[in-house]
matplotlib code that plots the C-alpha trace (Angstrom):
import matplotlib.pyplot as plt

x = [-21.7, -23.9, -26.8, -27.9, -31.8, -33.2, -35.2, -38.2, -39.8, -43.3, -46.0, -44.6, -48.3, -49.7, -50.5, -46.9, -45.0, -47.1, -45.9, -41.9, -42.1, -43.5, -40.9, -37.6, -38.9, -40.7, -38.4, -41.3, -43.4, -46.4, -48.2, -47.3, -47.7, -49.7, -52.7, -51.6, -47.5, -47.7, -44.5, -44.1, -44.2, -41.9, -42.2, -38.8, -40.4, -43.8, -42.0, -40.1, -43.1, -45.2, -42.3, -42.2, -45.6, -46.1, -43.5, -45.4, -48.7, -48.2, -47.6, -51.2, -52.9, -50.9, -53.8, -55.5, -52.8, -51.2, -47.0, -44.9, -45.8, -49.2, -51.4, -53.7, -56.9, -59.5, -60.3, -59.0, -59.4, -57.3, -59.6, -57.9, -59.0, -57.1, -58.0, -57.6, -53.8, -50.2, -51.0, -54.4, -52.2, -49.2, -51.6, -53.9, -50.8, -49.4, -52.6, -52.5, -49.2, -50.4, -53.4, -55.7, -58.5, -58.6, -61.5, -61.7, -63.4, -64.1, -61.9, -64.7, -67.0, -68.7, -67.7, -70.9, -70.2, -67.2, -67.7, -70.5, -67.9, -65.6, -67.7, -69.6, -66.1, -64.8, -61.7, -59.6, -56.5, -57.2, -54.4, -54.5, -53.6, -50.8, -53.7, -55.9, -53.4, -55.4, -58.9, -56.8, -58.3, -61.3, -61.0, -59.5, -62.6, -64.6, -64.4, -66.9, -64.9, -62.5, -64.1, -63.2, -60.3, -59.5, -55.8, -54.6, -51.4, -49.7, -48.9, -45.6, -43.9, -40.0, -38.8, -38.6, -35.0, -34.9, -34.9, -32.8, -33.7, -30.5, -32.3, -35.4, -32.9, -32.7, -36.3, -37.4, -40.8, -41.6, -43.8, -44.7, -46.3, -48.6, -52.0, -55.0, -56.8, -59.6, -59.2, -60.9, -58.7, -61.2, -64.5, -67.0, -69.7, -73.0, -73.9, -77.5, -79.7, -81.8, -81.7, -79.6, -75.8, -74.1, -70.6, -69.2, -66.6, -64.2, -61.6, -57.8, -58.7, -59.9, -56.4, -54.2, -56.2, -54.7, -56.3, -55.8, -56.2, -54.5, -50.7, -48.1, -47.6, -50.0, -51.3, -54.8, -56.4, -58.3, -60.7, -62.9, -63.6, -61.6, -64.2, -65.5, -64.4, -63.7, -61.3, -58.8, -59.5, -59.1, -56.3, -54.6, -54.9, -53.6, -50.5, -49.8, -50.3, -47.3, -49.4, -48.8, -51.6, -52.8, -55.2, -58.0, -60.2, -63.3, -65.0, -63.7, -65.7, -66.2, -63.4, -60.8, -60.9, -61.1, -57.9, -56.3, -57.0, -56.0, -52.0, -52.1, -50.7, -54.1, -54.7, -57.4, -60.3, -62.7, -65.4, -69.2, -71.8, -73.0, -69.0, -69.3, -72.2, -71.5, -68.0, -70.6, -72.5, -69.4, -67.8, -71.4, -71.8, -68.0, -65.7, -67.5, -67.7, -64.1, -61.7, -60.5, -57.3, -58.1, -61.3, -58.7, -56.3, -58.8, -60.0, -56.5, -56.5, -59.1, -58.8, -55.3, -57.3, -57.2, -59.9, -62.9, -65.3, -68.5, -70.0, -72.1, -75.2, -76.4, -74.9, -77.9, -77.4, -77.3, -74.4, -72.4, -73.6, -71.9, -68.7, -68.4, -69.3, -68.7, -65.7, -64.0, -63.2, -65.8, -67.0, -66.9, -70.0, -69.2, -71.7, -70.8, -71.7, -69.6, -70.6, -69.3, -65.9, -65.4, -67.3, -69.0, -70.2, -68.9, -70.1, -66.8, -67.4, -68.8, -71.5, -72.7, -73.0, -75.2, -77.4, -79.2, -78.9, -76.1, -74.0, -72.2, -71.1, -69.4, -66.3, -64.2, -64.0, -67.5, -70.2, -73.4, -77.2, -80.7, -83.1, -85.9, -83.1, -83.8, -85.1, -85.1, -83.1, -78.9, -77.4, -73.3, -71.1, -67.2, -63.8, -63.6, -67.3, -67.9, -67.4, -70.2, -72.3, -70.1, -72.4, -75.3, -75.8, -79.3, -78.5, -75.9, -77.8, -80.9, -78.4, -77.1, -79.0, -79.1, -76.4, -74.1, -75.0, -75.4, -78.6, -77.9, -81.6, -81.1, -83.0, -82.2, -83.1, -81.1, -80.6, -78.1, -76.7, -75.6, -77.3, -79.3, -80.1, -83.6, -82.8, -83.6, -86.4, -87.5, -87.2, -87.1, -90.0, -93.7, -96.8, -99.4, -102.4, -100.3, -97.2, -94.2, -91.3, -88.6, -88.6, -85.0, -86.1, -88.7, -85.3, -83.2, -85.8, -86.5, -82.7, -82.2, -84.4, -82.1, -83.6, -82.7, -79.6, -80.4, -83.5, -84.4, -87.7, -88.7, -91.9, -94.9, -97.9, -97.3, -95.1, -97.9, -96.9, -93.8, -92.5, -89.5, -87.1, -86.0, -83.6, -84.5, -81.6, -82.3, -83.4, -86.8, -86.5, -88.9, -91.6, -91.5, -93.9, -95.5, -97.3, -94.7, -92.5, -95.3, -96.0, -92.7, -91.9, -95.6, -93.7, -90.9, -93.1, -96.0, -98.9, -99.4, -95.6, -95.7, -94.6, -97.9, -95.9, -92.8, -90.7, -88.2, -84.4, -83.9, -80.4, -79.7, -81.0, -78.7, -79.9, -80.2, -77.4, -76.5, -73.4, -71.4, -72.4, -74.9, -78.5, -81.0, -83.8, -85.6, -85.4, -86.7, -89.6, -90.7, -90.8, -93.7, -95.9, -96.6, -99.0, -97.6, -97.0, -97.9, -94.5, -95.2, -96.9, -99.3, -101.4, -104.9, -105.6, -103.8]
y = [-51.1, -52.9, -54.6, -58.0, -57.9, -61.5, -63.7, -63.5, -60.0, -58.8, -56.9, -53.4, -52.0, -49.6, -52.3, -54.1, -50.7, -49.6, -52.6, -52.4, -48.6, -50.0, -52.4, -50.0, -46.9, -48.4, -48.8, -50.0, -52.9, -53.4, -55.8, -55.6, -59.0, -60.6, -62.8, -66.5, -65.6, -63.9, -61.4, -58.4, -58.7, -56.5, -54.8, -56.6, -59.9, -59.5, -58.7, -61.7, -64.0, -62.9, -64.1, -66.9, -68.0, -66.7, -69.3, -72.2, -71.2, -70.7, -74.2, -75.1, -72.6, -73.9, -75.3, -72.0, -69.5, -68.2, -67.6, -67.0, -63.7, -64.7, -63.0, -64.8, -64.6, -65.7, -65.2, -67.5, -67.4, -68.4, -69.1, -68.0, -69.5, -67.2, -64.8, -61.2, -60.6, -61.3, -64.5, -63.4, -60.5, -63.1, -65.0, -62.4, -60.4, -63.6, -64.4, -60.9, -61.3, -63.7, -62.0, -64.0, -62.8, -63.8, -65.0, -64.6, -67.3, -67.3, -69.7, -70.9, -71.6, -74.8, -77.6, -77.0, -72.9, -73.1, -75.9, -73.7, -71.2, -72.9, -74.4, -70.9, -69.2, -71.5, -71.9, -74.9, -73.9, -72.9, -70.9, -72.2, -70.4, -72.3, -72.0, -73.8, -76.5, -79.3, -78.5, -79.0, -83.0, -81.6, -78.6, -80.9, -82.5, -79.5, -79.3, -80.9, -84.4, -85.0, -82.1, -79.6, -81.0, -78.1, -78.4, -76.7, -74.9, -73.7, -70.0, -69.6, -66.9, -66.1, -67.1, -64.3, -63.7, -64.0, -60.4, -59.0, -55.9, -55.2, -58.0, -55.8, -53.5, -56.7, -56.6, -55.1, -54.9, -55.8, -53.7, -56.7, -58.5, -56.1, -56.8, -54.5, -53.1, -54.2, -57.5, -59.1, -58.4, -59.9, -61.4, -61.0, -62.6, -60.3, -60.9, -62.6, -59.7, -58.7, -61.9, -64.6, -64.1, -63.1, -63.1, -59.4, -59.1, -56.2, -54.6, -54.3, -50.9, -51.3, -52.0, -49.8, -46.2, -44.1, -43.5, -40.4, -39.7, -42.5, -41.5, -43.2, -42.6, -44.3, -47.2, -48.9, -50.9, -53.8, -55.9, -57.1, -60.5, -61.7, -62.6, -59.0, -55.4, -53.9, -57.0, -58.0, -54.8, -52.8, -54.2, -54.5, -51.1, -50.3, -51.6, -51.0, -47.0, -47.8, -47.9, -49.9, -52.3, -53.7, -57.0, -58.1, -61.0, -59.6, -62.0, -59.5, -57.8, -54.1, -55.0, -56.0, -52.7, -50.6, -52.4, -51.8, -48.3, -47.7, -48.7, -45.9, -45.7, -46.6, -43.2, -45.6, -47.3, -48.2, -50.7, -51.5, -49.3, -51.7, -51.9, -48.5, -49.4, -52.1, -49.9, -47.2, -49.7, -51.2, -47.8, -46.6, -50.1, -51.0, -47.4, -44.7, -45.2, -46.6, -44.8, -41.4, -42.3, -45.4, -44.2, -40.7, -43.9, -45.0, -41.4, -40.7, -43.9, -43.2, -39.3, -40.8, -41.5, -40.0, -41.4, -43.0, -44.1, -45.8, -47.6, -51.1, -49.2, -46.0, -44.1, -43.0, -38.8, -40.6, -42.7, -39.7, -37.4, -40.1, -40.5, -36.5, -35.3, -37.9, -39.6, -36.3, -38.6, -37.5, -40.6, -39.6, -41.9, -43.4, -44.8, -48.2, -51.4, -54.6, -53.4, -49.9, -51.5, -48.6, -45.5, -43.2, -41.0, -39.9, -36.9, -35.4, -35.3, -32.1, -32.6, -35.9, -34.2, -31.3, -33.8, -36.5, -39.5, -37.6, -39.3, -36.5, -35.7, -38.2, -38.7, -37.7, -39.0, -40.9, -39.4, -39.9, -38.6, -39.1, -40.8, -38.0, -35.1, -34.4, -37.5, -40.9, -44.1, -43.6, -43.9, -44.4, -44.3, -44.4, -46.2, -48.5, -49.5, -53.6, -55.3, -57.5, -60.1, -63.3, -65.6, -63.8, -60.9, -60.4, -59.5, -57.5, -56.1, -55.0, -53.3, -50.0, -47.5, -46.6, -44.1, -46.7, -45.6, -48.2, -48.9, -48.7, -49.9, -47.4, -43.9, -40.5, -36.9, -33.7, -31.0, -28.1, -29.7, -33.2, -36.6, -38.0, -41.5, -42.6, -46.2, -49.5, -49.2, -52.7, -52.6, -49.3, -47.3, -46.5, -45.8, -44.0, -42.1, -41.8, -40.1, -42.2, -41.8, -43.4, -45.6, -44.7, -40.9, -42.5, -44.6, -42.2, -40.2, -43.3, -43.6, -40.2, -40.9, -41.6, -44.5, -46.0, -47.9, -49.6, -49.1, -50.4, -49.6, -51.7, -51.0, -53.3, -54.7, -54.6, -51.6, -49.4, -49.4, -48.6, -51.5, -50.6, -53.3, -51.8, -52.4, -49.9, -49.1, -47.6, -48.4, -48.2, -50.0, -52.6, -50.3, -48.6, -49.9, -49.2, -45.9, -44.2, -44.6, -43.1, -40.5, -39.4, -39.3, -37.5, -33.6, -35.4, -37.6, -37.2, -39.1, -41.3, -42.3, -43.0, -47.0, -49.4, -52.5, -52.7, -55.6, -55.3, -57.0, -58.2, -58.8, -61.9, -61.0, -60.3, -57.5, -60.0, -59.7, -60.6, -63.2, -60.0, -58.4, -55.9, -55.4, -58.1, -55.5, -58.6, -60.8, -58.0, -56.8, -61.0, -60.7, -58.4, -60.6, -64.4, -66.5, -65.3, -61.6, -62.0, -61.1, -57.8, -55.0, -53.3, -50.1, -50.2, -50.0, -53.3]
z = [-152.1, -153.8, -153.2, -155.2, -155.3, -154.5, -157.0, -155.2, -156.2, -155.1, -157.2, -157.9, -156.6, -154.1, -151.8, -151.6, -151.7, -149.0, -147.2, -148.5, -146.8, -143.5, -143.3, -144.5, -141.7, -139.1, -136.1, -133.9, -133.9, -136.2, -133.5, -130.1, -128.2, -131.0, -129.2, -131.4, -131.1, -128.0, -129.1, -130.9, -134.5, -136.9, -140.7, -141.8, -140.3, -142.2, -145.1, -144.8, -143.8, -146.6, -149.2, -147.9, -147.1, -150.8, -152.1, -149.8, -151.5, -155.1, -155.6, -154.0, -156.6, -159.1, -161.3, -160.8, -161.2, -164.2, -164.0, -161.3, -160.3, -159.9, -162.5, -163.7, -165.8, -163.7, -160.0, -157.1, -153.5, -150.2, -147.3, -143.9, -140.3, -138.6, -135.5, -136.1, -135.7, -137.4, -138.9, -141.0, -141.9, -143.2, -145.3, -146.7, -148.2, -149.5, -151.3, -152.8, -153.7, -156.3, -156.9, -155.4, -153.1, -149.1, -147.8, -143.5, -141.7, -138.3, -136.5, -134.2, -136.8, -137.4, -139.4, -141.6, -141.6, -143.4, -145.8, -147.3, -147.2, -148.7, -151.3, -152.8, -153.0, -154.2, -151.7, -152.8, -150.3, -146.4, -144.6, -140.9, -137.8, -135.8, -132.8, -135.5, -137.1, -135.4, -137.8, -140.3, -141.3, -140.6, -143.5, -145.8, -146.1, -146.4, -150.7, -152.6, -153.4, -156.3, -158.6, -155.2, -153.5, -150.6, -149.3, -146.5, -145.6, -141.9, -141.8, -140.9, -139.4, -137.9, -134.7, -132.3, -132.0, -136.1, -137.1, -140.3, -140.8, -143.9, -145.6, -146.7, -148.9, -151.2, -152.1, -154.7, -156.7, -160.1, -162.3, -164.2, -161.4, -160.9, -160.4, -161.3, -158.8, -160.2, -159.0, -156.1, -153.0, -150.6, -149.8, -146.6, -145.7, -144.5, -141.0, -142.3, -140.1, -143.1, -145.1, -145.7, -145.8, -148.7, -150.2, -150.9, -152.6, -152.8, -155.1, -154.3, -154.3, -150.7, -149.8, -151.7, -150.7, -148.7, -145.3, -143.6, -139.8, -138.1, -138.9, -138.3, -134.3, -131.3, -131.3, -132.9, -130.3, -132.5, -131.2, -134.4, -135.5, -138.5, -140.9, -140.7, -142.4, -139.1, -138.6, -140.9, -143.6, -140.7, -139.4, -142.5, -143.6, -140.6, -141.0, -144.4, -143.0, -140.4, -137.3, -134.4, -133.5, -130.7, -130.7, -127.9, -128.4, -130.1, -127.3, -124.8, -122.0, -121.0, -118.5, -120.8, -122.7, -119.4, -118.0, -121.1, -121.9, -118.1, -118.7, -121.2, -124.9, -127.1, -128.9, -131.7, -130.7, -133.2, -132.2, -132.4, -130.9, -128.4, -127.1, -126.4, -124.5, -122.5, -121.7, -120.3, -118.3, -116.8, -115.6, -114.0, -112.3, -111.2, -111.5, -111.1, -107.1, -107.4, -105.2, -106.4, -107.6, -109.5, -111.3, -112.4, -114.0, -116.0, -117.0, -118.4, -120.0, -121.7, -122.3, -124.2, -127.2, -130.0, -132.2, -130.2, -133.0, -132.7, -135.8, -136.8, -135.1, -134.1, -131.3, -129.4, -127.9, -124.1, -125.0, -126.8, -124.5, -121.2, -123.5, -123.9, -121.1, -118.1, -119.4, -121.3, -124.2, -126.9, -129.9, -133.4, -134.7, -138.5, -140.8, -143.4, -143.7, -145.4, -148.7, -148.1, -147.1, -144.6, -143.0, -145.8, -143.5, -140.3, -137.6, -136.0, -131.9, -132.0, -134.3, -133.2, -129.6, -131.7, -133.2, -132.1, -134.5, -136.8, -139.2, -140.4, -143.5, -146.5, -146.1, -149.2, -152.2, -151.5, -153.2, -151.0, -151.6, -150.6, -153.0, -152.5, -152.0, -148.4, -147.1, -148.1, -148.8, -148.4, -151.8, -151.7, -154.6, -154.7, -155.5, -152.3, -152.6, -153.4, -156.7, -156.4, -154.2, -154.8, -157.4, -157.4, -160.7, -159.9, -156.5, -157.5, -160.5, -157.7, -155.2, -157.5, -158.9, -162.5, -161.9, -160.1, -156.3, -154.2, -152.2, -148.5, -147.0, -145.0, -144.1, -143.4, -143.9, -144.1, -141.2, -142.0, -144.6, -142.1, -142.2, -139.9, -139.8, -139.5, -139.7, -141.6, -144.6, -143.3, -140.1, -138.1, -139.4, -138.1, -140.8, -138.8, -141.0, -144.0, -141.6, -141.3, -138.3, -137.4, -134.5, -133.6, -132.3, -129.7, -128.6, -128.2, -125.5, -124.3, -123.9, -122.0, -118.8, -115.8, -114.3, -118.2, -118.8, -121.9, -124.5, -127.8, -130.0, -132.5, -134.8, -133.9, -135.0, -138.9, -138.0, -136.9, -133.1, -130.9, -128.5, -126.5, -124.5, -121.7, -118.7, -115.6, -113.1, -109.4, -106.6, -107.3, -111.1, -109.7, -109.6, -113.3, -115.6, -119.1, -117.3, -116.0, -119.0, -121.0, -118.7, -118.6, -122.3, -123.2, -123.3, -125.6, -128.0, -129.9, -128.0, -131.1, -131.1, -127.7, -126.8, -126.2, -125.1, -123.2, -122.3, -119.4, -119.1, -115.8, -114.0, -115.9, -119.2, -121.9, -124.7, -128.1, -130.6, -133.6, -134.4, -135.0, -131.8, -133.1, -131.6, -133.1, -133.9, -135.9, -132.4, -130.2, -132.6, -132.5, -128.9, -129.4, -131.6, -131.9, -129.5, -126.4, -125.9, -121.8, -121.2, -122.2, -120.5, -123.0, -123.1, -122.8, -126.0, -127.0]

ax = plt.figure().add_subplot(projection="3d")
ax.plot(x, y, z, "-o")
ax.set_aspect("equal")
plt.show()
């Protein structure tokens, strides 16, 4: 017999034969009840989808593109206001497909949010979300006038029942489409903690890499904003790796995950620190004096996992040490950041139970050093790092070295050969009488005392001081104060690194975060100084 290809062939690259393999061997679904859809999504269906939402869009980009296939000489980019899930993943292959870059925005973002978005791209078509189709007046005005008109385009995808599985043999992939990797793939936005947010943009070589340790069996709970890495890049690499994803709100609570991981079947959860945390809290608060049955459910639940990863913020030794050793279901901490693209560094379970504050070792082929050999600023270089901040060469230009590594901002110093992080240069470091120390080691003691469920430390007074935010637990919590805290750290702490103010979270008090979910060090460390620090219990020597 044989088979007719169809006129409509896709880039013969890493990225689209990733994604022709996924949909010719995958018997199983590659999103299981999708969030917007609310079914289960297939390879032959994406497959399908991304042809055709190609086909819609290459008309819309038609003044920008070059030829049918999409190659082109300059770069474009396709705004998506999608949530993380099968949609985002429609539109942002479709945009490859004609070599343009995708550009994630959060759905719930303000009017004002994405037309700077839209403008500094510059994003002349928006993919929409059917949940999102009635922004879509409001988008369309988003451009800059008649010199930046911005259209926008529905995502489609199949009807459930409409599933051809025979139809994939008919595609085939053209070598003369291909796009260099090279090309922008994909821009993110910085979450704004350290200065004002700025457009990354990254290579297609961040999505046709090969990723090892997922495989193609289980199932990858996600539960990441879209306009982040640990989203849609996630997400998407996922998939085009043939694994089975799941999708939470990224909004979701402690007891979402916990109900989840209890019906069994998640064997990848990769999520933020303070996720981790706020998981911790809930089971010491609400399971772990649950009947013996029900608290052994959500054991196995989460004992099912395969991969329990913890990254976005340091996983302090208390929290490993309850994940290990309480729940039997041990985190493996990784280190990146949205310039990184993905983890750099990671400490396998083991080690990051060792050593407090490890980030491992670099992960393979990134090449990663320290800019005084054994101590100093995190230098990163390798293929999947960023391209470039998004109109801005001086910026750029200031964030590599002169031997093309990549200046993290971060700290660490050597032990046996692994990393351990020390922190933000800016932020997370103490000058005392020409010694410096990181602020995260008085933390993490802080962090081990029992009548201790949550702890921060943020240098004070021109970063001379320790200030800890603090929420006590017990039944005496009430009655802790600066003293005892101090008294009871004095054997683990030097006396000079030993916390002089202290500011405690009460029931209703929410630890600050970040609009990615990440501790706001910067908001806690101004809650130490201004005109009114009463708030605050001080040492004597304030």
């Amino acid at each position: 017999m044989t088979i007719t290809p169809d006129s409509t062939p896709l880039p013969n690259d890493a990225i689209f034969r990733k994604l022709l393999r996924v949909a010719q061997e995958k018997p199983d679904p590659i999103i299981r009840n999708d969030l917007v859809l609310g079914r289960d999504l297939y390879g032959d269906q994406l497959l399908r989808d991304v042809r055709d939402m190609r086909t819609r869009l290459q008309p819309l980009l038609a003044e920008q593109v070059r030829g049918p296939g999409g190659n082109r000489d300059t770069d474009h980019y396709v705004g998506i206001l999608a949530p993380t899930g099968y949609e985002l993943v429609v539109a942002a292959l479709a945009g490859l497909a004609l070599g343009a870059a995708f550009v994630p925005i959060r759905p719930d973002a303000p009017l004002d949010t994405i037309r700077a978005v839209v403008q500094r791209s510059p994003i002349h078509v928006v993919c929409l979300s059917s949940r999102y189709a009635h922004r879509a007046a409001a988008i369309g005005q988003a451009g800059g006038g008649l010199d930046h008109p911005v259209r926008t385009l529905l995502i489609g995808s199949q009807s459930a029942n409409d599933r051809d599985p025979a139809a994939v043999a008919r595609v085939h992939l053209d070598a003369t489409l291909a796009i260099p990797e090279t090309r922008p793939a994909a821009v993110y936005f910085t979450s704004g903690s350290t200065g004002p947010p700025k457009g990354v943009v990254h290579s297609r070589r961040l999505f046709a890499r090969d990723v090892g340790g997922r495989g193609p069996t289980g199932t990858f709970l996600s539960a990441r904003p879209a306009d982040g890495v640990g989203g849609s890049c996630v997400l998407l690499l996922a998939i085009l790796h043939g694994v089975t994803c799941e999708i939470l709100d990224w909004q979701a609570g402690p007891d979402v995950y916990w109900a989840r991981l209890r019906q069994g079947g998640v064997t990848h959860l990769t999520n933020l620190t303070e996720v981790w945390d706020q998981m911790a809290r809930y089971y010491r608060e609400h399971l772990r004096g649950a009947p013996a049955a029900d608290r052994e459910a959500f054991l196995q639940g989460a004992r099912g996992l395969h991969v329990a990863a913890a990254q976005g913020g340091l996983a302090g030794p208390e929290l490993v040490r309850f994940w290990a050793e309480e729940i039997g279901t041990p985190l493996t901490v990784m280190y990146g950041s949205t310039e990184m693209g993905d983890a750099s560094l990671i400490a396998t379970p083991g080690v990051a139970q060792s050593l407090d504050r490890c980030i491992g070792l670099p992960v393979p082929p990134q090449h990663v050093k320290l800019s005084e050999g054994d101590h100093g600023e995190i230098l990163v270089k390798g293929p999947w790092l960023f391209a470039r901040y998004q109109a801005d060469s001086k910026a750029t230009a200031a964030a590599f070295d002169a031997d093309g590594y990549y200046r993290t901002g971060d700290a660490a110093h050597l032990d046996g050969g692994r990393y351990v992080f020390d922190g933000r240069l800016a932020t997370d470091l103490v000058h005392q009488g020409g010694q410096t120390f990181s602020v995260l080691a008085v933390e993490g003691e802080v962090q081990k005392l029992d009548y201790v469920s949550e702890a921060v430390a943020v240098p004070i007074q021109e970063h001379r001081q320790v200030g800890v935010l603090v929420r006590f637990t017990g039944p005496h919590r009430d009655a802790i104060g600066l003293a005892r805290l101090r008294h009871d750290l004095q054997l683990r702490v030097e006396s000079t690194r030993l916390p002089i103010a202290l500011r405690v979270l009460r029931d209703h008090d929410n630890m600050p975060l970040t609009n990615v979910g990440k501790i706001d060090r910067v908001s806690i460390a101004g809650q130490f100084s201004g005109p009114d620090t009463s708030s605050a219990e001080w040492w004597e020597c304030h």
